[in-house]
N, CA, C and O atoms as a CHARMM CRD file, in Angstrom:
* protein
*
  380
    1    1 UNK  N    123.70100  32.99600  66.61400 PROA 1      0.00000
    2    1 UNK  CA   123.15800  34.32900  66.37200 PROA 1      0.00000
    3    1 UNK  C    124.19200  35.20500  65.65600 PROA 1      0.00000
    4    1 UNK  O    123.83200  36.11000  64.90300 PROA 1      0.00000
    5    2 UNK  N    125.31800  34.96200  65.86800 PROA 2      0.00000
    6    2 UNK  CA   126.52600  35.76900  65.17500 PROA 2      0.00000
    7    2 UNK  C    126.56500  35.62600  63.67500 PROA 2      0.00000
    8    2 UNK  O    127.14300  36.44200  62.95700 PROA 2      0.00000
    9    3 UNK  N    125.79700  34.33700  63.13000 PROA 3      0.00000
   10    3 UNK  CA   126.06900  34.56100  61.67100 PROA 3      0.00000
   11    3 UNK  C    124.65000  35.39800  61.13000 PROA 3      0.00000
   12    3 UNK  O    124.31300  35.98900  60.10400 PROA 3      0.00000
   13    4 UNK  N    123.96800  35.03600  62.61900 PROA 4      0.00000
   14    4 UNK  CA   122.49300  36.06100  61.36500 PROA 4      0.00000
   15    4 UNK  C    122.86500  37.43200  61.50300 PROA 4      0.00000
   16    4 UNK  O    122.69600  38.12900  60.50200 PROA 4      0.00000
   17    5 UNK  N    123.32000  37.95200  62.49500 PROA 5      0.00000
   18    5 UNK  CA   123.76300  39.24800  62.66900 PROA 5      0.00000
   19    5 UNK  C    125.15200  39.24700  61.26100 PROA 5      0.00000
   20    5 UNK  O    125.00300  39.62500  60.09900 PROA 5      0.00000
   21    6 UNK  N    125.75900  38.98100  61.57200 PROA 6      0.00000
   22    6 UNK  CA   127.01400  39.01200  60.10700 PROA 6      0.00000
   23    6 UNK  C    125.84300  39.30400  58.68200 PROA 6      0.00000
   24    6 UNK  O    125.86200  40.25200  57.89700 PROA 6      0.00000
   25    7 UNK  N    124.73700  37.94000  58.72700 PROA 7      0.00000
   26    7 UNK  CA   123.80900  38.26200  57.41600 PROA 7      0.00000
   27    7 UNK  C    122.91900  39.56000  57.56300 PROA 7      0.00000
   28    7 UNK  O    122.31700  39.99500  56.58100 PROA 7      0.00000
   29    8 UNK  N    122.87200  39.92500  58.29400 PROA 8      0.00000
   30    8 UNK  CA   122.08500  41.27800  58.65900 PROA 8      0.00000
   31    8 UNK  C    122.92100  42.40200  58.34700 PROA 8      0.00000
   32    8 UNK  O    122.61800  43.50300  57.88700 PROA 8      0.00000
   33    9 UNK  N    124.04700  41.91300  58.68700 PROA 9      0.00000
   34    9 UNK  CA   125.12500  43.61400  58.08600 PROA 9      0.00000
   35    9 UNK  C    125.26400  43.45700  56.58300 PROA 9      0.00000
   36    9 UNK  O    124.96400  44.42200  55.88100 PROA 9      0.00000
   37   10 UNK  N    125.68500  42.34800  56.03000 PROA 10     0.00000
   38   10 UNK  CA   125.87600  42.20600  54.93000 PROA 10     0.00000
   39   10 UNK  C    124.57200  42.29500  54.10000 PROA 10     0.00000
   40   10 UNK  O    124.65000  41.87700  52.94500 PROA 10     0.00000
   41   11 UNK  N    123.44000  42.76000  54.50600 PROA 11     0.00000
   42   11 UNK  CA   122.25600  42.49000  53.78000 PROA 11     0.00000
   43   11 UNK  C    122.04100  44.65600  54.52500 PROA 11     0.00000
   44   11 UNK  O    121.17300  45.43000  54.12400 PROA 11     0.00000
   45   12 UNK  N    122.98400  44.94300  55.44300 PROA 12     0.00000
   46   12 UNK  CA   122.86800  46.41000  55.23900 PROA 12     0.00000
   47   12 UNK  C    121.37500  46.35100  56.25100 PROA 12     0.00000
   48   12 UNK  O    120.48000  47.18000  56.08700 PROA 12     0.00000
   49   13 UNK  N    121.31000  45.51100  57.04400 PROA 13     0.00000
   50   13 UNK  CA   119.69600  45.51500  57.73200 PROA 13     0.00000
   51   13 UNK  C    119.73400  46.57700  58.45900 PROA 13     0.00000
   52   13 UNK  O    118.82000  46.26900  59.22300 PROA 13     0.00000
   53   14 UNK  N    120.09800  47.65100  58.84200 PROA 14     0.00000
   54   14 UNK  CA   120.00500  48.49900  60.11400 PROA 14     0.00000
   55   14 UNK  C    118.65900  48.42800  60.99500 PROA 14     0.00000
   56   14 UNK  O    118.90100  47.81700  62.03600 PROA 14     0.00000
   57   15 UNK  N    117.69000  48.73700  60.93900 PROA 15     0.00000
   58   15 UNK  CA   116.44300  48.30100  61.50100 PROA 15     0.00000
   59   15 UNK  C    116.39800  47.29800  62.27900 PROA 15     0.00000
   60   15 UNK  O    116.14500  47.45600  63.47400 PROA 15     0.00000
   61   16 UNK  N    116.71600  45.66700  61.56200 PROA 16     0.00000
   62   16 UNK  CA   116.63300  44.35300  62.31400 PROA 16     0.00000
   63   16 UNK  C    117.92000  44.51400  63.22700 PROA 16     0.00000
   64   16 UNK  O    117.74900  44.01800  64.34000 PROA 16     0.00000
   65   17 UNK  N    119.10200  45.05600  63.03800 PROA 17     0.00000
   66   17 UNK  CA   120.54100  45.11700  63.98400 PROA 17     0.00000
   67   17 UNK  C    119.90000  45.78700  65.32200 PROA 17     0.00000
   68   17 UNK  O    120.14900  45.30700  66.42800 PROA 17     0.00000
   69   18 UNK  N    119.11300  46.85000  65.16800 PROA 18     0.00000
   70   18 UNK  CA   118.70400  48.12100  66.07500 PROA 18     0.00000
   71   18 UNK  C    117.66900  47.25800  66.95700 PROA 18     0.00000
   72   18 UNK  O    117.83700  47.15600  68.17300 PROA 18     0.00000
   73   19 UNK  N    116.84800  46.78800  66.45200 PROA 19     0.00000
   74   19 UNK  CA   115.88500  45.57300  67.06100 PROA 19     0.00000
   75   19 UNK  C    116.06000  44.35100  68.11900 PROA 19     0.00000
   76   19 UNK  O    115.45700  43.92900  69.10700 PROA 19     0.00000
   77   20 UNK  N    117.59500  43.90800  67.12200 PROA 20     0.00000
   78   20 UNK  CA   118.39900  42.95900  68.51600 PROA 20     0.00000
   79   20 UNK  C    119.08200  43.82100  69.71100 PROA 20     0.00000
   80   20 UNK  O    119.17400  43.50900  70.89800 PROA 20     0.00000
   81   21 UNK  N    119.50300  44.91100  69.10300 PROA 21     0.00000
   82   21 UNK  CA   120.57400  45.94000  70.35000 PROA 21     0.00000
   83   21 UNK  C    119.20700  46.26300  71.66900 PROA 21     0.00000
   84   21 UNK  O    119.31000  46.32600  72.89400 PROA 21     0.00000
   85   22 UNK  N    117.99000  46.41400  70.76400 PROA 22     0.00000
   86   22 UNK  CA   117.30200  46.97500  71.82100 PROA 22     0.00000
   87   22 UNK  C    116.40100  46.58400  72.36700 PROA 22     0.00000
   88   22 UNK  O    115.66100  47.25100  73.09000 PROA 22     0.00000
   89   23 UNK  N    116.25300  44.71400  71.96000 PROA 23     0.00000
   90   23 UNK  CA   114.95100  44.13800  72.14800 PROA 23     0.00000
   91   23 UNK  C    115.54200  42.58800  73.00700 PROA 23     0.00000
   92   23 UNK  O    115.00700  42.03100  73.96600 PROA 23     0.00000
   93   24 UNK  N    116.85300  42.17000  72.23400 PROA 24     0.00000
   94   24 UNK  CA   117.30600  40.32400  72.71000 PROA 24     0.00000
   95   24 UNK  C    117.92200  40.57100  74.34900 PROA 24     0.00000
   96   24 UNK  O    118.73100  41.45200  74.64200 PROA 24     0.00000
   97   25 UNK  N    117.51300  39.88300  75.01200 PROA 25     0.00000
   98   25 UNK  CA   117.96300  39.36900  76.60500 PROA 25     0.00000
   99   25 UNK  C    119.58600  39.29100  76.65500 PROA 25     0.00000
  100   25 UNK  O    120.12300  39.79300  77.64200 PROA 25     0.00000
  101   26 UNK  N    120.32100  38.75300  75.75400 PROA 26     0.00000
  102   26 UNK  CA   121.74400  38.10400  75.58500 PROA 26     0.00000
  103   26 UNK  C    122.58500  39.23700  75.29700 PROA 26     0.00000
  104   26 UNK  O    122.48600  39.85100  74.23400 PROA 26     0.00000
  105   27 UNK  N    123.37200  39.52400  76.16100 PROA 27     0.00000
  106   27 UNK  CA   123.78800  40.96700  76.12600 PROA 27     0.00000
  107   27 UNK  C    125.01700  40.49200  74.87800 PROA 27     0.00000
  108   27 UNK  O    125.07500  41.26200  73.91900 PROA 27     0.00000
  109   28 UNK  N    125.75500  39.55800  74.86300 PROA 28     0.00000
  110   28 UNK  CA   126.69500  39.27800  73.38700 PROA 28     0.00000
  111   28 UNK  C    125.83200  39.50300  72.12300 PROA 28     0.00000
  112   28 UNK  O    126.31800  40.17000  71.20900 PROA 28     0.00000
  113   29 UNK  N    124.23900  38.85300  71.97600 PROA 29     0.00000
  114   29 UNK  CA   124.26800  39.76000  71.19900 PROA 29     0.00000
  115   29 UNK  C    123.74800  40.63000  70.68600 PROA 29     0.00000
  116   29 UNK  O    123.37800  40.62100  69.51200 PROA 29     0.00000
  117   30 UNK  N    123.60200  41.70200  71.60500 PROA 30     0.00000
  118   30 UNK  CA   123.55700  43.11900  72.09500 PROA 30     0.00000
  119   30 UNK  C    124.69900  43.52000  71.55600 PROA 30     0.00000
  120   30 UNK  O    124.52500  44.30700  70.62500 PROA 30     0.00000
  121   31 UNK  N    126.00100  43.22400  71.84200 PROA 31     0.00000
  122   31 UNK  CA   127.44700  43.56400  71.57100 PROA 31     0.00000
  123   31 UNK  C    126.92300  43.53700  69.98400 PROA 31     0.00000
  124   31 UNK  O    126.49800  44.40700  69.22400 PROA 31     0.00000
  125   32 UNK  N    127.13200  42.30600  69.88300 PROA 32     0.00000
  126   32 UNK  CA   127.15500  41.78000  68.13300 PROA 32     0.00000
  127   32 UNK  C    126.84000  42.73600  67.43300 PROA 32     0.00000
  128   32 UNK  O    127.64600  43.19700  66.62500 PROA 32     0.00000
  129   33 UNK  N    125.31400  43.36500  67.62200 PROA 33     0.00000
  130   33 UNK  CA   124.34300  43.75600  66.79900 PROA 33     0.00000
  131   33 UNK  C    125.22600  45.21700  67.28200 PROA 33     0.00000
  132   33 UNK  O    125.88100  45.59700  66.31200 PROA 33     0.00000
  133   34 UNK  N    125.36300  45.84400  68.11500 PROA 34     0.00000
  134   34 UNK  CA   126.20100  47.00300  68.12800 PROA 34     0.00000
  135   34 UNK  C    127.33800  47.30400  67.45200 PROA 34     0.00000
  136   34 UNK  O    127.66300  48.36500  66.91900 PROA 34     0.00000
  137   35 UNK  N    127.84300  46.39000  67.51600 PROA 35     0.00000
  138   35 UNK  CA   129.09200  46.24600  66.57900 PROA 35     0.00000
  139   35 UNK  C    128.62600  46.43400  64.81700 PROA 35     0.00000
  140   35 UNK  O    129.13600  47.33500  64.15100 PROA 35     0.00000
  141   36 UNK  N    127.87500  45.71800  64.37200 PROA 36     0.00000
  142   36 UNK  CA   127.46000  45.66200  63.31100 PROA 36     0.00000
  143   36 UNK  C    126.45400  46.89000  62.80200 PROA 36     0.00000
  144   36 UNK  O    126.31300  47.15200  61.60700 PROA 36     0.00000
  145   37 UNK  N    126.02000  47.34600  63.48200 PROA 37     0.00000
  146   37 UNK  CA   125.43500  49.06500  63.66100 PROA 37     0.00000
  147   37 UNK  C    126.77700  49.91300  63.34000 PROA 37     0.00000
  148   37 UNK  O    126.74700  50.91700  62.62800 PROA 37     0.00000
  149   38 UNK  N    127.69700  49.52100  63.80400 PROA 38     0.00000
  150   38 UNK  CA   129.06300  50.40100  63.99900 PROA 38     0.00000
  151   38 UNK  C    129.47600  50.11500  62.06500 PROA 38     0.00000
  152   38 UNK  O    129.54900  50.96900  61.18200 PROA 38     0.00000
  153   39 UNK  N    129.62200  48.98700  61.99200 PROA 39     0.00000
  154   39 UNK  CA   130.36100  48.89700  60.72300 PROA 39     0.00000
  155   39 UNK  C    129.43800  49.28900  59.50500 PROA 39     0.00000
  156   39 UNK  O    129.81300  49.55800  58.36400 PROA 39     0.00000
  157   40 UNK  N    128.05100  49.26000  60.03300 PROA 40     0.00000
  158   40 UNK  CA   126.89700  50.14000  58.95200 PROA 40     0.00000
  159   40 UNK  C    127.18000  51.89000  58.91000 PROA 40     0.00000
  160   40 UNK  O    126.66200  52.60700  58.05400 PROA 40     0.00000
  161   41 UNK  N    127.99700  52.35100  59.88400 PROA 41     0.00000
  162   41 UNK  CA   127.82600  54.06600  59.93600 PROA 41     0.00000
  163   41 UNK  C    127.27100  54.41700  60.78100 PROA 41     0.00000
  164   41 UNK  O    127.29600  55.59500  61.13700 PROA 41     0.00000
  165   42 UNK  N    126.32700  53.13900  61.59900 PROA 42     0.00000
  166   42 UNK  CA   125.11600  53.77500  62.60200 PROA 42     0.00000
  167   42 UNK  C    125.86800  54.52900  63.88600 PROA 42     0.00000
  168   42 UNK  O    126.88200  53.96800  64.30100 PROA 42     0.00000
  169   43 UNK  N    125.48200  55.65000  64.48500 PROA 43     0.00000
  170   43 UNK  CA   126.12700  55.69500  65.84700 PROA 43     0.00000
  171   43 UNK  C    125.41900  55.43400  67.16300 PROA 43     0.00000
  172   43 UNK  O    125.89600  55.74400  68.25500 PROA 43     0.00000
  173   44 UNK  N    124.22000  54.82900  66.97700 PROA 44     0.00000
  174   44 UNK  CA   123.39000  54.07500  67.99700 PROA 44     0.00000
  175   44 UNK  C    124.45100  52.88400  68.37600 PROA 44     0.00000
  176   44 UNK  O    124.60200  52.72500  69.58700 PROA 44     0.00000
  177   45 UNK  N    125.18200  52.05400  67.54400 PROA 45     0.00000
  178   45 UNK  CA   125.66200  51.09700  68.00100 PROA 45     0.00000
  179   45 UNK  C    126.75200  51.70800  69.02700 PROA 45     0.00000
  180   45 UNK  O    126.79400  51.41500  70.22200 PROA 45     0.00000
  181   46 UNK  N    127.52000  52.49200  68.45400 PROA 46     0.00000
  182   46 UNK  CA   128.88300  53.38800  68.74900 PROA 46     0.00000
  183   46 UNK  C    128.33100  53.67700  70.49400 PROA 46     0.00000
  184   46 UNK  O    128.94100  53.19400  71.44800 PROA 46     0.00000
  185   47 UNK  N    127.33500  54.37000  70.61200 PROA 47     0.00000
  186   47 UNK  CA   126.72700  54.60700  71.99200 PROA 47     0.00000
  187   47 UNK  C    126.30300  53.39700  72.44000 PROA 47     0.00000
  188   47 UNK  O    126.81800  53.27000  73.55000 PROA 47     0.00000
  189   48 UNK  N    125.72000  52.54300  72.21900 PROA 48     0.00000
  190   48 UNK  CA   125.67400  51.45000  73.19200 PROA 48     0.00000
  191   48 UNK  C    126.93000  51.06600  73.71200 PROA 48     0.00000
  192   48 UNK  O    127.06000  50.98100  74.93300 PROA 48     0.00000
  193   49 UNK  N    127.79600  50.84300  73.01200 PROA 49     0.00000
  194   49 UNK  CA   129.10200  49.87600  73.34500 PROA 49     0.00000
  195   49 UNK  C    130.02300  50.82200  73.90300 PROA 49     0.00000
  196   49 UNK  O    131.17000  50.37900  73.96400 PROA 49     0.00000
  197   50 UNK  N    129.83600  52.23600  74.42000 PROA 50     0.00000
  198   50 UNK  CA   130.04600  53.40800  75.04500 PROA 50     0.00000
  199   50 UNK  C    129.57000  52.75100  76.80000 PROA 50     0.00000
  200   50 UNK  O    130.17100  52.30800  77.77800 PROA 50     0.00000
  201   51 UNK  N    128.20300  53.02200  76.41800 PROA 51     0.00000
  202   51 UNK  CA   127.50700  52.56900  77.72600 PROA 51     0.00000
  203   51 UNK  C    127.81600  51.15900  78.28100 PROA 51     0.00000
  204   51 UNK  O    128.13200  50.90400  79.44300 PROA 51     0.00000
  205   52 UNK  N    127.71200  50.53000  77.54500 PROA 52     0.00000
  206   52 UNK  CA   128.65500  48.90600  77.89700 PROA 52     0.00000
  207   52 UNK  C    129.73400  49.35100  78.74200 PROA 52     0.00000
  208   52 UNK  O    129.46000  49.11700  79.91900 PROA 52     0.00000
  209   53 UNK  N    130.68300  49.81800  78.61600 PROA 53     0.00000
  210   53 UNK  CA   131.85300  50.21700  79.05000 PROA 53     0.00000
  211   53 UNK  C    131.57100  50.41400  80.43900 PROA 53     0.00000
  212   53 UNK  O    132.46600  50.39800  81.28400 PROA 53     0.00000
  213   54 UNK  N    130.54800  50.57100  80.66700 PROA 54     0.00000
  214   54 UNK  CA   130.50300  51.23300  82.23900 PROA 54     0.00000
  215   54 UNK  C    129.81900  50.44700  83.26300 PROA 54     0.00000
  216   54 UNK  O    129.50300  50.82300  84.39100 PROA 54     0.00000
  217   55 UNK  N    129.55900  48.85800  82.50700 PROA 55     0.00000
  218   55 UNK  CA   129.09700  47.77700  83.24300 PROA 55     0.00000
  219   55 UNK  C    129.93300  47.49600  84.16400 PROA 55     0.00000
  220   55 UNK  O    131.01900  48.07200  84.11400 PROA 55     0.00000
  221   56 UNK  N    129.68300  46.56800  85.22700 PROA 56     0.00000
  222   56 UNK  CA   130.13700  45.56400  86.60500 PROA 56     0.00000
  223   56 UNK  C    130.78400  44.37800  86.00900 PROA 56     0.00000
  224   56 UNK  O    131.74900  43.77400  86.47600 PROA 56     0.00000
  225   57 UNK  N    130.19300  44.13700  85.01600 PROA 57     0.00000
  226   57 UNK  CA   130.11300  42.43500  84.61800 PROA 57     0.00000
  227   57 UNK  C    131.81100  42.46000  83.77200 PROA 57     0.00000
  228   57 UNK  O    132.24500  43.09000  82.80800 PROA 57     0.00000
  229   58 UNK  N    132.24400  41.72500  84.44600 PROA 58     0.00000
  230   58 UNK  CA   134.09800  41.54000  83.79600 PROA 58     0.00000
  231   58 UNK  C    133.57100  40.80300  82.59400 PROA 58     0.00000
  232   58 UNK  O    134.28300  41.04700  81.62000 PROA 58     0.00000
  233   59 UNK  N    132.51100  39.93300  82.29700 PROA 59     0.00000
  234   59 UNK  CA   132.55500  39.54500  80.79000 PROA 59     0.00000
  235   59 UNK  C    131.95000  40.52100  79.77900 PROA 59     0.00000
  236   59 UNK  O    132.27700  40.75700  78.61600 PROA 59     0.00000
  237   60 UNK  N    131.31300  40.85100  80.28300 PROA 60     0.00000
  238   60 UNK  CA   130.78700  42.15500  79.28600 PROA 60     0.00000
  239   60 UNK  C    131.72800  42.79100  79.30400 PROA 60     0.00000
  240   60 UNK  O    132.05300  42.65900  78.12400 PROA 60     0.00000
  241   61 UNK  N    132.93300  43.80000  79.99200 PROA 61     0.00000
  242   61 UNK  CA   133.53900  44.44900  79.88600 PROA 61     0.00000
  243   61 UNK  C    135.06000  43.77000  78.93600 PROA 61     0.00000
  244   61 UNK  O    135.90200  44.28500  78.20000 PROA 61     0.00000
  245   62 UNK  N    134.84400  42.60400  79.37100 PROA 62     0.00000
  246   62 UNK  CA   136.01400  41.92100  78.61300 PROA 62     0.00000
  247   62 UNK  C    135.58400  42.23900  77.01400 PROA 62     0.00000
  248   62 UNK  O    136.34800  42.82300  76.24600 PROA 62     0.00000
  249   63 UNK  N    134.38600  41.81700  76.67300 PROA 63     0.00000
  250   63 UNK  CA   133.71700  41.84200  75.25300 PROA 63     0.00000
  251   63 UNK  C    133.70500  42.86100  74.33300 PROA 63     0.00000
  252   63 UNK  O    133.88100  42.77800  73.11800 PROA 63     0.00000
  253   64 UNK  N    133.39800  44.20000  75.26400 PROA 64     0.00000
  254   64 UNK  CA   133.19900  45.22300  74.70600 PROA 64     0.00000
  255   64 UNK  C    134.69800  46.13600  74.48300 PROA 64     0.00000
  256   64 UNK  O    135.13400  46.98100  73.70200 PROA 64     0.00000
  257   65 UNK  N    135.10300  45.47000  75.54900 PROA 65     0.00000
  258   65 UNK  CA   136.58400  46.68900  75.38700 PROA 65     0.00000
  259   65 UNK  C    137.64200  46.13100  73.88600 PROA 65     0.00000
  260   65 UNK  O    138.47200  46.77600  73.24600 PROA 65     0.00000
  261   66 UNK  N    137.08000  44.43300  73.69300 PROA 66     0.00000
  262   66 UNK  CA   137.41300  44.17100  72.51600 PROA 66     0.00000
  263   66 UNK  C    137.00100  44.39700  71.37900 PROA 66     0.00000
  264   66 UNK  O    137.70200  44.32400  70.37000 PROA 66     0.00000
  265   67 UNK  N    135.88200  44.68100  71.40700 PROA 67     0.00000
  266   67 UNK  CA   134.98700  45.38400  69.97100 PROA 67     0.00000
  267   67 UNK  C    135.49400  46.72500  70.41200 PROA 67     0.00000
  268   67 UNK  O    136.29800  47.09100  69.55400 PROA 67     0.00000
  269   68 UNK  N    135.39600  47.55700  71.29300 PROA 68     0.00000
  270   68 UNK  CA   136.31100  49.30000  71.13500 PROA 68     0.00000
  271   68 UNK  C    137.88500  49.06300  70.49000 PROA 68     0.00000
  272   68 UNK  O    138.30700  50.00600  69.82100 PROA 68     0.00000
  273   69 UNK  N    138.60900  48.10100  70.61400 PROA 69     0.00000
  274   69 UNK  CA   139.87200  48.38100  69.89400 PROA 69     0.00000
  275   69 UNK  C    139.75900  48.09900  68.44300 PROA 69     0.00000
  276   69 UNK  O    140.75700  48.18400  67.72900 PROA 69     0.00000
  277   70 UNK  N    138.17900  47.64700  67.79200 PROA 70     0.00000
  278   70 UNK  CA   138.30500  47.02200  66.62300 PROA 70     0.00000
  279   70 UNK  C    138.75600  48.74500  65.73800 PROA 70     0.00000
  280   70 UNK  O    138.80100  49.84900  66.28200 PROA 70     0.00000
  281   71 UNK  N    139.10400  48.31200  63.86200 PROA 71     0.00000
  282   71 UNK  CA   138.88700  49.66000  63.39200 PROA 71     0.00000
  283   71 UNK  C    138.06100  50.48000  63.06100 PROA 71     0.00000
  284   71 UNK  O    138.30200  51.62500  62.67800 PROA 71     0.00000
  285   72 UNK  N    136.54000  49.74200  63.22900 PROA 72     0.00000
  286   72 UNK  CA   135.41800  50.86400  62.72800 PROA 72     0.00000
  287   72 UNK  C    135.04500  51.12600  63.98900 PROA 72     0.00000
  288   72 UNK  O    133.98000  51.74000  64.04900 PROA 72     0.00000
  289   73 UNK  N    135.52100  50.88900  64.96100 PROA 73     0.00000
  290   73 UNK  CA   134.74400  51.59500  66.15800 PROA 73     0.00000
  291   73 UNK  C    135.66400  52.85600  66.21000 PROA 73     0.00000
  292   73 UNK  O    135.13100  53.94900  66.39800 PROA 73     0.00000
  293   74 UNK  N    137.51900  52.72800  65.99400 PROA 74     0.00000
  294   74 UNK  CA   138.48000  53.61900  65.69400 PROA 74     0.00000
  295   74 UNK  C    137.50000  54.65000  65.00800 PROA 74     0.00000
  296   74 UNK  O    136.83900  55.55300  65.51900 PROA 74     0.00000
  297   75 UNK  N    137.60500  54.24400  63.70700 PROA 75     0.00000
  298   75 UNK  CA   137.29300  54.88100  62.83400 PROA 75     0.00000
  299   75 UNK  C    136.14800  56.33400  63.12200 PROA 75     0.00000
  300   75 UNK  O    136.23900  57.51600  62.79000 PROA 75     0.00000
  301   76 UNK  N    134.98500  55.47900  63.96800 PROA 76     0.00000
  302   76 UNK  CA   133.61200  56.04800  64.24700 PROA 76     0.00000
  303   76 UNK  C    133.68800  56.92800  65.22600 PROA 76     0.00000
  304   76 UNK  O    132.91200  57.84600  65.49400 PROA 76     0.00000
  305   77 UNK  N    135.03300  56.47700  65.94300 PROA 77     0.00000
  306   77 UNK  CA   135.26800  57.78400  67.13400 PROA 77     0.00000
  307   77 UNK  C    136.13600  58.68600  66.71400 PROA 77     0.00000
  308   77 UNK  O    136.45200  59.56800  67.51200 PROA 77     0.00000
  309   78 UNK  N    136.59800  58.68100  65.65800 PROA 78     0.00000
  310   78 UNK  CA   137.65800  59.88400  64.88100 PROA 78     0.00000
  311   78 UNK  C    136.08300  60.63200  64.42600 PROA 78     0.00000
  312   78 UNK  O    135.89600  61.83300  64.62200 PROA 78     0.00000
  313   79 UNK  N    135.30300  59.97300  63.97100 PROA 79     0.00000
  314   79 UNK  CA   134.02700  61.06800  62.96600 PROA 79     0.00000
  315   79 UNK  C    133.45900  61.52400  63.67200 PROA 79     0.00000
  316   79 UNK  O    133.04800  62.58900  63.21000 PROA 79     0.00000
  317   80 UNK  N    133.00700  61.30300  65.01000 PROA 80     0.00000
  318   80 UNK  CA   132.03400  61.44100  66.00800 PROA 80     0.00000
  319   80 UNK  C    132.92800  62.71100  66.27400 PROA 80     0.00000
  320   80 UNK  O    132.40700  63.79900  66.03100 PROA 80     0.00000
  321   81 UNK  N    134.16700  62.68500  66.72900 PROA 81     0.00000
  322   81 UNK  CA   135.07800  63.74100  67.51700 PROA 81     0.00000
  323   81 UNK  C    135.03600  64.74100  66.34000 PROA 81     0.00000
  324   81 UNK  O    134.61300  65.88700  66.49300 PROA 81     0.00000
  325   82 UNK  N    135.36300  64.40000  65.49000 PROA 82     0.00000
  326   82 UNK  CA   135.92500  65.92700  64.50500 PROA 82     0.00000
  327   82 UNK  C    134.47000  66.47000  64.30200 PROA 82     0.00000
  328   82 UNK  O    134.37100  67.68200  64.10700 PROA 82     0.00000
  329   83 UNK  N    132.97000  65.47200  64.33200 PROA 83     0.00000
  330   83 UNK  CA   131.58400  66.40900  64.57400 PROA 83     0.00000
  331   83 UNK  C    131.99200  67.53400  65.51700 PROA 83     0.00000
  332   83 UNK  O    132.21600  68.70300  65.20300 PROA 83     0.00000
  333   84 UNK  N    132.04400  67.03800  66.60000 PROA 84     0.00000
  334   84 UNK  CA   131.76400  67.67700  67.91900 PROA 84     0.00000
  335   84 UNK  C    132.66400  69.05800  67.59800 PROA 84     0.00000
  336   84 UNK  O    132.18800  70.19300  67.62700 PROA 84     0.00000
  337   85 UNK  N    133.79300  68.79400  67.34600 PROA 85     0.00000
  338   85 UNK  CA   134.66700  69.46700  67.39000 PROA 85     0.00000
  339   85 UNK  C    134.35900  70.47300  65.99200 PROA 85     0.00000
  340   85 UNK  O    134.67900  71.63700  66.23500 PROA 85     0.00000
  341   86 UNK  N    134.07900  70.37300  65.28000 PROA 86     0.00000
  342   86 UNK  CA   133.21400  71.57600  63.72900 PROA 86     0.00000
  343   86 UNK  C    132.13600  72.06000  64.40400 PROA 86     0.00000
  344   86 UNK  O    131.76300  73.22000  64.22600 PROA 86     0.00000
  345   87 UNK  N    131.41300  71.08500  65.39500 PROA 87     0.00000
  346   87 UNK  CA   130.17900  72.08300  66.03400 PROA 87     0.00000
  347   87 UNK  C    130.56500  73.03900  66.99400 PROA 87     0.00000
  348   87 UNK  O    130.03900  74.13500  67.18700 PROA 87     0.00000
  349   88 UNK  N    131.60900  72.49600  67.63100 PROA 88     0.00000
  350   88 UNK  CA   132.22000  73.83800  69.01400 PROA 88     0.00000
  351   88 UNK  C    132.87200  74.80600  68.32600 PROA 88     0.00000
  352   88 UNK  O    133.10600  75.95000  68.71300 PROA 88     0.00000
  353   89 UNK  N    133.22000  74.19400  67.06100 PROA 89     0.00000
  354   89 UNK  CA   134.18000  76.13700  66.64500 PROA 89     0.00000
  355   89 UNK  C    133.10300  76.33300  65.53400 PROA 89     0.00000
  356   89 UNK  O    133.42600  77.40400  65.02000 PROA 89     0.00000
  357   90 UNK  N    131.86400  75.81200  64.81400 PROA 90     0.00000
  358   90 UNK  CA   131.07600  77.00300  64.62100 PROA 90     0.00000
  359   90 UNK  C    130.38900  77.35800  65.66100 PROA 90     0.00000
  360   90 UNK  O    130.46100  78.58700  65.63600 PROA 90     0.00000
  361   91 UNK  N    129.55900  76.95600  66.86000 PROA 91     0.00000
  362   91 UNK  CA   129.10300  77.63900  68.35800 PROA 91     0.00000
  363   91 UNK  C    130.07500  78.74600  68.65400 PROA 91     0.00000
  364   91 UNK  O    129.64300  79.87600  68.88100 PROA 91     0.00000
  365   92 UNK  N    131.63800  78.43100  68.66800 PROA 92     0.00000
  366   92 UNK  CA   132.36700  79.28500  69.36100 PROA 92     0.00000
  367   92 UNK  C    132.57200  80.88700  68.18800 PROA 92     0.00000
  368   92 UNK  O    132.78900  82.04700  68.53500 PROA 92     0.00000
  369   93 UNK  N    132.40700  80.35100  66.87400 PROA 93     0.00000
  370   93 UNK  CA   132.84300  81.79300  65.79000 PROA 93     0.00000
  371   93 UNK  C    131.09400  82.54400  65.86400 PROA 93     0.00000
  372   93 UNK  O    130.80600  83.60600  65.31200 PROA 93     0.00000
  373   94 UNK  N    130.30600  81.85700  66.51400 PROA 94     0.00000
  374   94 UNK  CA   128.63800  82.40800  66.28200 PROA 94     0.00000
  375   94 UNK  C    128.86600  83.79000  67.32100 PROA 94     0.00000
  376   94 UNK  O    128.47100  84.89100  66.93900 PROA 94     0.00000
  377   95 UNK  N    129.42200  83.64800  68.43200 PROA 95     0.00000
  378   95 UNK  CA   129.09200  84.12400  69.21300 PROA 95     0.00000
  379   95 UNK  C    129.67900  85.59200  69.33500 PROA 95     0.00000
  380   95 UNK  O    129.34900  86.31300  70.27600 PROA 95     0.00000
C-alpha cells in the first residue's frame, strides 16, 4: 500500500490520500496517507497524526512520532503556528 500511496502523492491525489486516512482499517496506512496529505500542503493529514499522538498503542505511537520528526511535518507546524499566531495579533489589534 505504501507505493500506491507514494503514487497518489506524486500524482498530487489529495481526495484518494483523504479517502484512505478516513476510510482503510490499517492504521499504517492511515499514517501513510497522512503523511502524504502533509507533503501535499493538506492540514487534515497534519491533524490526524496530531491525534495519533494521543493513542495507547506503542506501535502507533512509535510510527507516528517518526513521521512528526520528518521535515514537512516541521515545516507544516512552523505554517500552522505563525497562522494562529497573525490571527491572535489581528483578534488582539481589533479590539
Amino acid at each position: 500500500m505504501k507505493s500506491q500511496i507514494n503514487d497518489l502523492v506524486a500524482r498530487r491525489d489529495i481526495e484518494s490520500l483523504y479517502e484512505i486516512l478516513t476510510e482503510d482499517e490499517d492504521w499504517m496506512n492511515q499514517l501513510d496517507a497522512a503523511e502524504g496529505l502533509v507533503k501535499l500542503g493538506d492540514q487534515r493529514g497534519y491533524e490526524f497524526l496530531l491525534t495519533a499522538t494521543l493513542s495507547d498503542d506503542e506501535e502507533i505511537l512509535e510510527a507516528v512520532n517518526e513521521i512528526m520528526e520528518t521535515p514537512e511535518i516541521a515545516k507544516m507546524r512552523r505554517e500552522i503556528e505563525f497562522d494562529h499566531e497573525r490571527a491572535h495579533r489581528a483578534h488582539v489589534l481589533q479590539q
